[in-house]
C-alpha positions as CSV (number, residue, x, y, z in Angstrom):
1,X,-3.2,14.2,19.3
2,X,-4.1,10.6,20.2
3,X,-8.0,9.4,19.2
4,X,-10.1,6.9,20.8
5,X,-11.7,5.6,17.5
6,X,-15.0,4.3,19.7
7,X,-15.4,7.8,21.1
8,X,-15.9,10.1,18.0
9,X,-14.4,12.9,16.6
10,X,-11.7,15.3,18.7
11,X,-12.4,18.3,19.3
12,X,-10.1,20.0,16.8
13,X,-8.8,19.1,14.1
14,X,-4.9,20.6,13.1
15,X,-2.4,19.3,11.1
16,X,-0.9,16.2,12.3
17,X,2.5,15.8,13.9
18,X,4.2,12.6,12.6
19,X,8.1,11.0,13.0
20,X,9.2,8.4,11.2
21,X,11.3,5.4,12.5
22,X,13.8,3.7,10.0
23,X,15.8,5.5,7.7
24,X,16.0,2.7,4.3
25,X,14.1,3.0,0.9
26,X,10.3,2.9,2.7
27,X,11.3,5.2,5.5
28,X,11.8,7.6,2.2
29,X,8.5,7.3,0.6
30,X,6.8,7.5,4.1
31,X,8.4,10.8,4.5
32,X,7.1,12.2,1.4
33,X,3.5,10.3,1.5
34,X,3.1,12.2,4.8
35,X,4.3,15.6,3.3
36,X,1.8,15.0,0.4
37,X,-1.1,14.2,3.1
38,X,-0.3,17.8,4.5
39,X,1.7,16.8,8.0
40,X,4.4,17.9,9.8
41,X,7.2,15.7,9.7
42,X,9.2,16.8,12.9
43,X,12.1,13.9,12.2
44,X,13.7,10.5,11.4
45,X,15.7,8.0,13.8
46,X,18.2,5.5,12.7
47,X,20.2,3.0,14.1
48,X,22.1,5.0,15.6
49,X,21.8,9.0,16.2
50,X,24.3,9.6,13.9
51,X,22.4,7.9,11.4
52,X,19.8,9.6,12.0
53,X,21.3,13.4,12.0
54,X,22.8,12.1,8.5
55,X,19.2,10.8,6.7
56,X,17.4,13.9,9.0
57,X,19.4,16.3,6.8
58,X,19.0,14.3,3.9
59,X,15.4,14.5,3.5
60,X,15.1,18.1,5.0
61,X,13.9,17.5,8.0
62,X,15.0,19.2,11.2
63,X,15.6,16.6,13.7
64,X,17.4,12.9,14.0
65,X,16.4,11.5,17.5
66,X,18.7,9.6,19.1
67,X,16.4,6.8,20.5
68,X,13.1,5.6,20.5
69,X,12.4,8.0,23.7
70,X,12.9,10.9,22.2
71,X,10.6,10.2,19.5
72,X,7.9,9.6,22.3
73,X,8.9,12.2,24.3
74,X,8.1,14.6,21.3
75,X,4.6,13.3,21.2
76,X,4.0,13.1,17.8
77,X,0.3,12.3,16.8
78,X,1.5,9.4,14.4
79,X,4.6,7.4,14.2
80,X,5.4,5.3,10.9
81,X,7.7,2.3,11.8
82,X,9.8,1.5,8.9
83,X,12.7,-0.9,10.5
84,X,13.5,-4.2,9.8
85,X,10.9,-6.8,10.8
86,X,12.0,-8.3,14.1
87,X,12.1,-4.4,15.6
88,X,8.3,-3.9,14.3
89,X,7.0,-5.5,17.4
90,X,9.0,-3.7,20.3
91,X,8.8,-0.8,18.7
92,X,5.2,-0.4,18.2
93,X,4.1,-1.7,20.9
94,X,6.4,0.8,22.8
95,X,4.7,3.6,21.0
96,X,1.0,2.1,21.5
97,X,1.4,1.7,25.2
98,X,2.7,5.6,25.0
99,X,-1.0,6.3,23.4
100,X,0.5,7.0,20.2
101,X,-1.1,6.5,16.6
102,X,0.7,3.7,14.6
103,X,1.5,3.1,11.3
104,X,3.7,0.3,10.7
105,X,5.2,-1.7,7.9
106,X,4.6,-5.0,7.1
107,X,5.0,-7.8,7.4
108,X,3.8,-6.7,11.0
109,X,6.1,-8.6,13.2
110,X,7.9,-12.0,12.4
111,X,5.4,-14.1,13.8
112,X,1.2,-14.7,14.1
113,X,1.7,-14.3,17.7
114,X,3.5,-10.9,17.8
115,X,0.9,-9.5,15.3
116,X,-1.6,-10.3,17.2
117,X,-0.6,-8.6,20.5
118,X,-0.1,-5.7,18.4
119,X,-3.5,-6.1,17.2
120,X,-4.8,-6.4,20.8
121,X,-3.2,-4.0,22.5
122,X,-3.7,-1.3,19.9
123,X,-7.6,-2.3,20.2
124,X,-6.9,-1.7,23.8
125,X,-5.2,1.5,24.3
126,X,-7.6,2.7,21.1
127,X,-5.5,4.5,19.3
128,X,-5.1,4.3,15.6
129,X,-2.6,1.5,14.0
130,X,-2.5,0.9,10.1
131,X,-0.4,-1.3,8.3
132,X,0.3,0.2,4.5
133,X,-1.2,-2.3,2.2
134,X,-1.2,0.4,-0.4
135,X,-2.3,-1.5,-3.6
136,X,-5.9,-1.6,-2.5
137,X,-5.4,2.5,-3.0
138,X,-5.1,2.2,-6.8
139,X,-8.4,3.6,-7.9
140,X,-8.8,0.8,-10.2
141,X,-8.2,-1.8,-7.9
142,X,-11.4,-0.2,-6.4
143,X,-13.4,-0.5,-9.5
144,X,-12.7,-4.3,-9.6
145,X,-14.0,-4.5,-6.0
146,X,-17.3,-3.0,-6.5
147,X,-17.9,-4.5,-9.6
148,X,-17.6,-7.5,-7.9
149,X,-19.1,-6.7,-4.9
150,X,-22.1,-5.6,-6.9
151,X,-22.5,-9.1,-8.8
152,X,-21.1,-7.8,-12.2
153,X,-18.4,-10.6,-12.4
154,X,-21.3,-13.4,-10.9
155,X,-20.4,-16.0,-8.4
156,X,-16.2,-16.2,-8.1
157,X,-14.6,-19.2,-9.2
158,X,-11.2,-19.1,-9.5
159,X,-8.5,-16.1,-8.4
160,X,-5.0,-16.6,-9.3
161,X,-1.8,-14.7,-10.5
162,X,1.8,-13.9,-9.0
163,X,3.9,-11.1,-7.9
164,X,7.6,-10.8,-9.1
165,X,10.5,-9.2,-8.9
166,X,14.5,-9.4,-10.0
167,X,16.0,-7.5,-6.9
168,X,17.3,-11.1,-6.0
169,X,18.0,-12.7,-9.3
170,X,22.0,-11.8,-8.7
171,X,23.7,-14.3,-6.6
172,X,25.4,-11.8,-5.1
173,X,22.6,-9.7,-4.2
174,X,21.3,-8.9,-0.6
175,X,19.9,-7.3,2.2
176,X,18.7,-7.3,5.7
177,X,15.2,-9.8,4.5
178,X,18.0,-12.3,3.8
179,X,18.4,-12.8,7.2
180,X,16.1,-14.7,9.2
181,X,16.6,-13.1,12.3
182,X,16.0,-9.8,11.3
183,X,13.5,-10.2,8.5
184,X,11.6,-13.6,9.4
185,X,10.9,-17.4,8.6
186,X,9.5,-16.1,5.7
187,X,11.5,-13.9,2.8
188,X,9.8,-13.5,-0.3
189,X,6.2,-14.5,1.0
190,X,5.8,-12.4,3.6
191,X,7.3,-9.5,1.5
192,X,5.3,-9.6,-1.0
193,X,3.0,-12.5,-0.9
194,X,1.3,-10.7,1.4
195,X,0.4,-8.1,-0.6
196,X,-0.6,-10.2,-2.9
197,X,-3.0,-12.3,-0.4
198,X,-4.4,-8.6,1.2
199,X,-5.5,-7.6,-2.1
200,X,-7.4,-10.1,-3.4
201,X,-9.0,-10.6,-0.4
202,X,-9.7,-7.1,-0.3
203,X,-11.2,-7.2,-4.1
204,X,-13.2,-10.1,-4.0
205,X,-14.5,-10.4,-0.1
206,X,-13.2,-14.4,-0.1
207,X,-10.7,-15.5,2.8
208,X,-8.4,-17.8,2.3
209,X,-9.0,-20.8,4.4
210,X,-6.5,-23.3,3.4
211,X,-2.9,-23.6,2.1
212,X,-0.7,-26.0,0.3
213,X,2.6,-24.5,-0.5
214,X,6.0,-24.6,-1.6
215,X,9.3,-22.4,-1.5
216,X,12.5,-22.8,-3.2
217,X,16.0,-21.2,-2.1
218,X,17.8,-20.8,-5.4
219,X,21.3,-19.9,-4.0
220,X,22.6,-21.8,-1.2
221,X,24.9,-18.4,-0.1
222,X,24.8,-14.8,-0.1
223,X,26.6,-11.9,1.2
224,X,26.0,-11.4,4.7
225,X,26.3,-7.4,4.1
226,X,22.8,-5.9,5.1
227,X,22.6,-2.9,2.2
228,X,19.0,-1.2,0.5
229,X,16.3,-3.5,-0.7
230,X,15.9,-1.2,-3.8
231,X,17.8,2.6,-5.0
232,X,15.8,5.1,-3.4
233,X,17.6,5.0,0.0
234,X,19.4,8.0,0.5
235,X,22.4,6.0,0.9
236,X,23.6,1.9,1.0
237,X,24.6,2.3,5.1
238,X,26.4,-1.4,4.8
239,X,26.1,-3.0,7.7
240,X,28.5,-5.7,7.6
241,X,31.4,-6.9,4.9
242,X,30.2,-7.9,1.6
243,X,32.4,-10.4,0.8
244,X,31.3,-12.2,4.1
245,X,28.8,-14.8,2.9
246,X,25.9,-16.7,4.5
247,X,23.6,-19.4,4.4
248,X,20.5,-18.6,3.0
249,X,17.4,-20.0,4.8
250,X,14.5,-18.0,3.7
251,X,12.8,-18.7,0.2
252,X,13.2,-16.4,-3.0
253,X,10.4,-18.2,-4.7
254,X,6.8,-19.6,-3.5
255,X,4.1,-21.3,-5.3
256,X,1.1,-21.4,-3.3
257,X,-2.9,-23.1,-3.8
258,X,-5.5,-21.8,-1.5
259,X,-9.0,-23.4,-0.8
260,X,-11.3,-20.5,0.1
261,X,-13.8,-20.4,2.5
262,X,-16.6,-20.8,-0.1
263,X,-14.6,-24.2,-1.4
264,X,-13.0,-22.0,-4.8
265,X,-9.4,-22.5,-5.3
266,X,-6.6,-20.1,-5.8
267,X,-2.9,-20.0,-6.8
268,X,-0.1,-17.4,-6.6
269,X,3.3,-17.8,-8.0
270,X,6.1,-15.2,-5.9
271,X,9.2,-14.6,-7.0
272,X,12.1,-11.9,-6.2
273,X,14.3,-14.1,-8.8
274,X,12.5,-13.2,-11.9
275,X,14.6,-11.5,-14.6
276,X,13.2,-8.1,-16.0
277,X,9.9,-8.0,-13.8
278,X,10.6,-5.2,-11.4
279,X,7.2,-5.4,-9.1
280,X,4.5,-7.0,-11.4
281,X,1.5,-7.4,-8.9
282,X,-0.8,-9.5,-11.3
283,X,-4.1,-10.8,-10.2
284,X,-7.7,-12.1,-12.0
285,X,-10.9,-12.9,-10.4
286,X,-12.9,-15.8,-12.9
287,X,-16.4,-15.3,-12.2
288,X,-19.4,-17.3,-13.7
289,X,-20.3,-13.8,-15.8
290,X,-17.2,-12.5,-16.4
291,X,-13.3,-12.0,-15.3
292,X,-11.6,-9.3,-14.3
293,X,-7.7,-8.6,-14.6
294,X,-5.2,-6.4,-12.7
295,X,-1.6,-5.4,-13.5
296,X,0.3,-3.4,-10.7
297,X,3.0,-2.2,-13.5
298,X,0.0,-0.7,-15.6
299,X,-2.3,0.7,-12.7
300,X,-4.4,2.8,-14.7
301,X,-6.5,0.7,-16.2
302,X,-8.3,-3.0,-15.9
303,X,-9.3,-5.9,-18.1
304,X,-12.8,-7.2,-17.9
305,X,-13.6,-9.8,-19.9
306,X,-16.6,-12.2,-21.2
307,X,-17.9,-15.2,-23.2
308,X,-18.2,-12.2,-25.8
309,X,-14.8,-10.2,-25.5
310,X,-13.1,-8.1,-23.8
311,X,-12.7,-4.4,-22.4
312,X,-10.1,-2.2,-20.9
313,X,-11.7,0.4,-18.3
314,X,-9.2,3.2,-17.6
315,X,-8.8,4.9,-14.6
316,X,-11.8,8.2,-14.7
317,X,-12.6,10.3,-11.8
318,X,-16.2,11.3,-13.8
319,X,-17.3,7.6,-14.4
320,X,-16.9,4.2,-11.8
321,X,-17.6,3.5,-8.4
322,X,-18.1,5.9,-5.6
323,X,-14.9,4.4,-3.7
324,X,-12.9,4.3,-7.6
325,X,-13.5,8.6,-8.0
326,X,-12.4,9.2,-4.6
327,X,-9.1,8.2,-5.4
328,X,-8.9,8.9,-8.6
329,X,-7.8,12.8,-7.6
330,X,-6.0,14.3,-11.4
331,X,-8.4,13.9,-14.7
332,X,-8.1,11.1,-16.9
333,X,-5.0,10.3,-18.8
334,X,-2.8,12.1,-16.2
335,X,-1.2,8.8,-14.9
336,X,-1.6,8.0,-10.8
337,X,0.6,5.6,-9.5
338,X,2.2,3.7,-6.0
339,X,3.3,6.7,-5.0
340,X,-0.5,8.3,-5.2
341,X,-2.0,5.3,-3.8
342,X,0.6,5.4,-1.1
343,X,-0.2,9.3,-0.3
344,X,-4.0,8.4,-0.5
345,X,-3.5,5.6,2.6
346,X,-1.7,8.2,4.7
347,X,-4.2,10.2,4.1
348,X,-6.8,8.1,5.4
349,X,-4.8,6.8,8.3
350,X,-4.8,10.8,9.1
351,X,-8.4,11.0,8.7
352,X,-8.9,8.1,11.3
353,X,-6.9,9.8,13.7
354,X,-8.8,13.3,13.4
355,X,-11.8,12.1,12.9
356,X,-12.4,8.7,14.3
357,X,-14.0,7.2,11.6
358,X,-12.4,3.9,9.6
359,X,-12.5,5.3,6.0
360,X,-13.3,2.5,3.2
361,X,-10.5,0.4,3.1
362,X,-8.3,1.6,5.5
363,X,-5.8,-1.8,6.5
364,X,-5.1,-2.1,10.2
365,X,-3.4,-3.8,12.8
366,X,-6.6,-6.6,12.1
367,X,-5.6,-6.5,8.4
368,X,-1.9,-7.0,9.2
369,X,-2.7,-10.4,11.9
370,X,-4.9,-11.9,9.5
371,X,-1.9,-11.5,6.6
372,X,0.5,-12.6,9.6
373,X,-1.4,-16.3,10.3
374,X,-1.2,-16.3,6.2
375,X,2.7,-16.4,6.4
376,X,2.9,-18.3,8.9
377,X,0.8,-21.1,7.5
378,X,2.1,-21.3,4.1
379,X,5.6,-21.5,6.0
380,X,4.1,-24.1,7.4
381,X,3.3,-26.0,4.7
382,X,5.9,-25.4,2.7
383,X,7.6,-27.0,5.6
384,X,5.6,-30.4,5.6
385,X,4.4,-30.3,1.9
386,X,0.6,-30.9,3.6
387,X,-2.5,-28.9,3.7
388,X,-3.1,-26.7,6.6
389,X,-5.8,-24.7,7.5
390,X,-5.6,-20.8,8.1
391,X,-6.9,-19.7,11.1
């Protein structure tokens, strides 16, 4: 069932018909955030249909297309693209000109050019087309924003913090991202930078409208076998020789300074090289009343702070925001997590398409450009060591 968001609700409402494309370590939680939002996941396709009989049966599903075709033939009422980067583009613009509800990874395609066709076209054809920013669905992370957005934390005057992981930190470790064709300019940044750039954005309602940044390759080589990101997958599906190696042109570390549009600065160290932090998303907000703290490895709570002390708020669906107890859906003290906040965006991207209503929050194809022209611009300043303005 395909909606035109500008047109109003359909006229039923059943549950929704989705296929997922991509078969690694995402494709995996996709398929079970869908299951948890209550749809009917009808299959998988892979790189190749024997690929995608093998994962189909792996994650109990009944079919593995054999092409993209098929998978519009079936006319599913969502598709979730979870390939490499350079096939994000082709392939969901394939499925948006087929009038076909899109969710698709990010980054959204390897360039601010490609993201923004996307963007365009799936304005065009008006159907729905999300891009899974899914920290903005801790119910914390919600707190933070309407505290702010309330004037709790006064006027903002700094943000900073990092995001960083080990996955990397072996010199003998990597994947598909290494390589610039498949996975970008941009490695680390546009990974998981971008996360980090949609979220605070998201919690404290300042763009970023300048960059001066950095990046740092730390080994000059590594295997040119194209394995998982992270365990999870339901199996390695190597790709190429491992004890090929290749030059490595995109960064495993960036350190970049934003100007925002208000004149405030803000700095975010990434890192896939960092020993022992697995996916620490780390953010605060400095405000002229108070600060405010968030930890991706410890989701269920925030630190608010002031010129008198210090708090932790914990996660409670009977106290908070409005936006913080819709999410928050087991009783305090019963811990949600990515997996939750993941379930929770799919479950809005659902709503959108039966109902034609934008829930709070909900990232799309607009959400996915504007992190796009981020990348891009800190690449480029990495490139030139200048300042350059995001547009």
């Amino acid at each position: 069932m395909t909606t035109d968001v500008s047109t109003g609700p359909p006229t039923t409402v059943r549950r929704p018909r989705v296929a997922v494309v991509g078969t690694g370590m995402i494709a995996a939680v996709h398929v079970r955030a869908a299951r948890a939002a209550g749809a009917e996941v009808l299959g998988v396709l892979g790189r190749t249909p024997e690929r995608s009989v093998q994962v189909a049966a792996q994650l109990g599903l009944d079919q593995g297309y054999p092409d993209l075709d098929a998978v519009i033939a079936d006319r599913p009422d969502v598709v979730h693209v979870c390939t490499p980067n350079d096939q994000h583009h082709p392939q969901a613009l394939a499925l948006i000109r087929a009038g076909i509800n899109v969710v698709c990874e990010k980054p959204l395609a390897v360039s601010a050019d490609q993201a923004e066709e996307l963007e365009r076209a799936a304005a065009e054809a008006g159907v729905v087309a999300t891009v899974p920013f899914v920290y903005r669905y801790h119910p914390i992370v919600r707190e933070i924003r309407s505290r702010i957005a309330d004037g709790q934390l006064g006027r903002v005057l700094a943000v900073h913090g990092h995001y960083l992981q080990d996955w990397m930190l072996d010199s003998d470790a990597s994947s598909w991202r290494v390589d610039s064709g498949a996975g970008g300019l941009s490695r680390a940044f546009a990974d998981i930078g971008s996360h980090w750039c949609d979220l605070v954005e998201f919690v404290t309602g300042e763009r970023f409208a300048s960059v001066s940044a950095v990046t740092d390759i730390v080994y000059p080589t590594r295997p040119a076998a194209s394995g998982p990101s992270f365990s999870g997958t339901p199996d390695p599906d190597p790709v190429a020789d491992a004890t090929e190696r290749a030059e490595v042109t995109t960064e495993d570390t960036a350190v970049a300074t934003f100007r925002t549009g208000s004149g405030r600065i803000g700095n975010v160290v990434i890192s896939q090289v960092s020993a022992g932090r697995k996916n620490r998303l780390w953010f605060e907000v400095d405000g002229t009343l108070g600060s405010a703290a968030f930890d991706q490895e410890q989701p269920e709570s925030a630190w608010f702070g002031n010129e008198t002390g210090a708090q932790i708020v914990v996660r409670d669906p009977s106290q908070g925001s409005p936006d913080q107890r819709r999410l928050a859906v087991v009783p305090s003290g019963h811990p949600q997590g990515y997996v939750d906040a993941f379930a929770a965006f799919v479950a809005d991207t659902y709503t959108a398409v039966a109902t034609g209503t934008l829930p709070e929050g909900l990232p799309t194809f607009a959400d996915g450009a504007r992190s796009a022209r981020i990348v891009d611009t800190v690449v480029a300043s990495a490139g030139d060591t200048v300042w350059r303005d995001i547009r």
